[in-house]
C-alpha positions in Angstrom: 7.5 -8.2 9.7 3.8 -8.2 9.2 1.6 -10.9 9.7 -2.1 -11.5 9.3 -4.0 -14.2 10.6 -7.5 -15.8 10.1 -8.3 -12.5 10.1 -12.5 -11.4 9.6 -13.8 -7.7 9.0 -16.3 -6.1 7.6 -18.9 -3.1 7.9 -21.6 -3.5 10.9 -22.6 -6.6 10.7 -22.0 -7.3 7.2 -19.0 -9.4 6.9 -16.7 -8.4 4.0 -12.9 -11.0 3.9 -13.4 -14.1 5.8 -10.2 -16.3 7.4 -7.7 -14.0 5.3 -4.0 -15.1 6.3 -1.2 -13.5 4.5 2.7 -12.4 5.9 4.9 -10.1 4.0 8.5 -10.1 5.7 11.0 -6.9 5.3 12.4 -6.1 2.0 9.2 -8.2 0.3 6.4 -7.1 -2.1 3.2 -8.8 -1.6 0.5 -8.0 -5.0 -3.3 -8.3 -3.8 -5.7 -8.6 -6.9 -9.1 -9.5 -7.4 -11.9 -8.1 -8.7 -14.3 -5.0 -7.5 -15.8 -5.3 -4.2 -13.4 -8.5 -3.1 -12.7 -6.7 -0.5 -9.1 -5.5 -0.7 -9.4 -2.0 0.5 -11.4 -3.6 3.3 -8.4 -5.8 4.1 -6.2 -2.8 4.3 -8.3 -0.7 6.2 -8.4 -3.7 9.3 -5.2 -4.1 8.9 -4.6 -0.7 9.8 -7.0 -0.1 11.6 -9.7 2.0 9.9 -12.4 -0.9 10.5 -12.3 -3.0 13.6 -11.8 -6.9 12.9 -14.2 -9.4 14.1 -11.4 -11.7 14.9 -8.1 -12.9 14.0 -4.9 -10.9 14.7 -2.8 -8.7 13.1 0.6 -8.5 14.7 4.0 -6.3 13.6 6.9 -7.6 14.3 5.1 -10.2 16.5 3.2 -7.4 18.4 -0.2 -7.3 18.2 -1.9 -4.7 16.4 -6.3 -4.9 16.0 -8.0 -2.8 18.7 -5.2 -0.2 18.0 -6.8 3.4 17.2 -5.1 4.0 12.8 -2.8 7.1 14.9 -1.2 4.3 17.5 -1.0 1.6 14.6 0.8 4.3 12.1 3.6 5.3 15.0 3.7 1.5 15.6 5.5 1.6 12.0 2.7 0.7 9.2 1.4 3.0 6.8 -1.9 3.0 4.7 -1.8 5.1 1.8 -5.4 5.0 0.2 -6.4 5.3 -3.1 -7.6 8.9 -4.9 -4.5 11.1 -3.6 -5.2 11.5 -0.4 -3.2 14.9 0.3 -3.7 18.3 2.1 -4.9 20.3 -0.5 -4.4 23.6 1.1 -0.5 23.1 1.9 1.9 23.2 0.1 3.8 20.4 -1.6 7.1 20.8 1.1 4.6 21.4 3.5 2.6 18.2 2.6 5.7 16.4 3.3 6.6 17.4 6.1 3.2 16.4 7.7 4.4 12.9 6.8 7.1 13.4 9.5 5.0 13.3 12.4 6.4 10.1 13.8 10.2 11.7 13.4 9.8 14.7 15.4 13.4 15.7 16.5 15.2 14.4 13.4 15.7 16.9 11.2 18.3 15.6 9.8 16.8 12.6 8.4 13.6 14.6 7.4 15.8 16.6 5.0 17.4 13.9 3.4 14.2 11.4 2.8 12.2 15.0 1.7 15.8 15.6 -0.8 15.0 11.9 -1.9 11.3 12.4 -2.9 12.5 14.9 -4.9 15.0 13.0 -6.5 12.8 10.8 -7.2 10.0 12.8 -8.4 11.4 15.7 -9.6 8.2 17.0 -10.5 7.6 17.6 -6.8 10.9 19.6 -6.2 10.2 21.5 -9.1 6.5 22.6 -7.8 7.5 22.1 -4.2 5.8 25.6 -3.5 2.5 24.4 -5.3 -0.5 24.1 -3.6 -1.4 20.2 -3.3 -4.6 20.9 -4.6 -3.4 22.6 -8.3 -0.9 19.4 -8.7 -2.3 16.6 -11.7 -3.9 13.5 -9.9 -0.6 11.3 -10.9 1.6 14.4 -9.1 -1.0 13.9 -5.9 0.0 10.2 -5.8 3.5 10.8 -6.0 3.1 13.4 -3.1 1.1 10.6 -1.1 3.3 8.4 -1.3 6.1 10.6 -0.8 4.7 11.7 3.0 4.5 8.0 3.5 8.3 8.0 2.9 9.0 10.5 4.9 7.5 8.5 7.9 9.7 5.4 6.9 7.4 2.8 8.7 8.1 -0.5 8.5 5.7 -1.7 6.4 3.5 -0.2 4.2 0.5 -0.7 2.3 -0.3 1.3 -0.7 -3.9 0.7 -2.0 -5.0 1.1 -5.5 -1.6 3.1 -6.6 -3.0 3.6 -10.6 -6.5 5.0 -9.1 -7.4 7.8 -11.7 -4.0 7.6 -13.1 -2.9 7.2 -17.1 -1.7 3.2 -16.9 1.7 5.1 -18.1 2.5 7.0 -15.0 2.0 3.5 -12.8 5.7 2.0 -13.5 7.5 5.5 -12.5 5.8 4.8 -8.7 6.0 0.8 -8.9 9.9 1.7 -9.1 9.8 3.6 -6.9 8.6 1.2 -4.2 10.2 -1.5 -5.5 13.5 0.1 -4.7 12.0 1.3 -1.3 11.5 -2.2 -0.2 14.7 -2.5 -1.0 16.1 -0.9 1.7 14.0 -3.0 4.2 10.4 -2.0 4.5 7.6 -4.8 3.8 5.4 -3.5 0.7 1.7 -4.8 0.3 0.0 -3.3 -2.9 -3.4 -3.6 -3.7 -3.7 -3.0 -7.5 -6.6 -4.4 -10.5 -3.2 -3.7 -13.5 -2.0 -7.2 -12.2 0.5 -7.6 -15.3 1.7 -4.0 -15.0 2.3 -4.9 -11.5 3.7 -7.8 -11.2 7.0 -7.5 -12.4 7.9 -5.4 -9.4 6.4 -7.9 -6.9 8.0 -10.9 -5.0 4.6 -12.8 -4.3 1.0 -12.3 -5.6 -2.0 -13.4 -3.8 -5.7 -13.0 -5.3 -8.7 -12.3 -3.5 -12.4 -13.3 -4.3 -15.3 -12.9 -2.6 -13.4 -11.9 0.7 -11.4 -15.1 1.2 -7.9 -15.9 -0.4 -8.1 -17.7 -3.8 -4.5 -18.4 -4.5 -0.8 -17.3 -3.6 1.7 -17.8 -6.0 5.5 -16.0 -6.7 4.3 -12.9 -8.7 6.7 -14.5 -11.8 3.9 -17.0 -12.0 0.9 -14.7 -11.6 0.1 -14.9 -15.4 0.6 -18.3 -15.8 -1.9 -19.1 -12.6 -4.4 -16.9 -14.1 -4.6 -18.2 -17.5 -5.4 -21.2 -16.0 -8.1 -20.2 -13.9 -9.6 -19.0 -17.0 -9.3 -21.7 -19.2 -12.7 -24.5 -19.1 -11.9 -27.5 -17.4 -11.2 -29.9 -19.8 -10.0 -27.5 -22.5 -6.7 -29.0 -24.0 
């Protein structure tokens, strides 16, 4: 579904991920750790298109994506949703969702029943769906984030930083969530620093530092991998 190759970005002329190759097929999790300033959320932005790559490609479906303007890349089918609740404060909850419907202009149908889903889902929404985004908590905003991503149903989508300002507690409620999303066929790629919370929901885990790829491993053995990373060579 989504494939990256050799891919290079950065900001000006300061290069931030170097030769980063990664693939994430339909129905798949991929987990991206690593430390602060790694350069994850620069990963996600090139692959969407918020910061143009210096080279490698980034194709969907085997069509190529880099040089695409974020609008042409997000009806192409992938979605970035960033970190901090990133929401139209001055509409309302209903409203914010249907904003998330641009791509499905005509289907009504099928914007009622992914909207009647959210709310399923996060009954909290339904229950405040007159609300003005902005009066909503910061774990309510993320919900409503990722709920206009739904809405769109692209094909794959990347959700970066889900927990950002969040109480650790509220992160398993949305990791369900997408877990059973990719489910029904859409390619998931989270970036997220509570790797063990995480991980349980993923298929595969890769771990970024310093802007290249350290290791991929199946998410079960993510622990494992980084225990012994940690442990001193020659430790018994």
């Amino acid at each position: 579904m989504l494939d990256v190759k050799n891919l290079y970005a950065g900001y000006g002329i300061v290069p931030v991920i170097e030769d980063v190759t990664l693939s994430v097929k339909a129905g798949e999790i991929l987990l991206i750790g690593g430390e602060n300033g790694a350069g994850k959320s620069t990963l996600m932005g090139a692959i969407a298109g918020f910061n143009k790559p210096t080279a490698g490609e980034v194709l969907l479906e085997g069509q190529p994506l880099q040089g695409l303007a974020p609008e042409k890349i997000a009806k192409s089918g992938l979605r970035l949703v960033l970190d901090g609740h990133r929401v139209f404060p001055e509409l309302s909850v209903y409203d914010n969702l249907r904003m998330g419907a641009a791509a499905r202009r005509g289907d009504r149908t099928g914007l009622s029943a992914a909207i009647d889903e959210i709310y399923e889902v996060f009954p909290i929404l339904k229950e405040k769906h007159r609300a003005y985004a902005r009066d909503l908590s910061g774990g309510q905003q993320q919900m409503l984030a990722l709920g206009q991503a739904f809405v769109a149903q692209p094909k794959v989508l990347l959700c970066d930083e889900p927990s950002m300002g969040l109480a650790q507690a509220l992160l398993p409620p949305i990791l369900s969530f997408l877990r059973r999303w990719a489910e029904t066929g859409t390619a998931v790629v989270i970036v997220e620093q509570h790797l063990q919370v995480t991980a349980p929901y993923a298929d595969r885990a890769m771990i970024i530092e310093r802007g290249t790829v350290k290791f991929e491993c199946p998410a079960a053995e993510l622990e494992n991998r980084l225990k012994t990373m940690e442990t001193p060579e020659g430790a018994a």
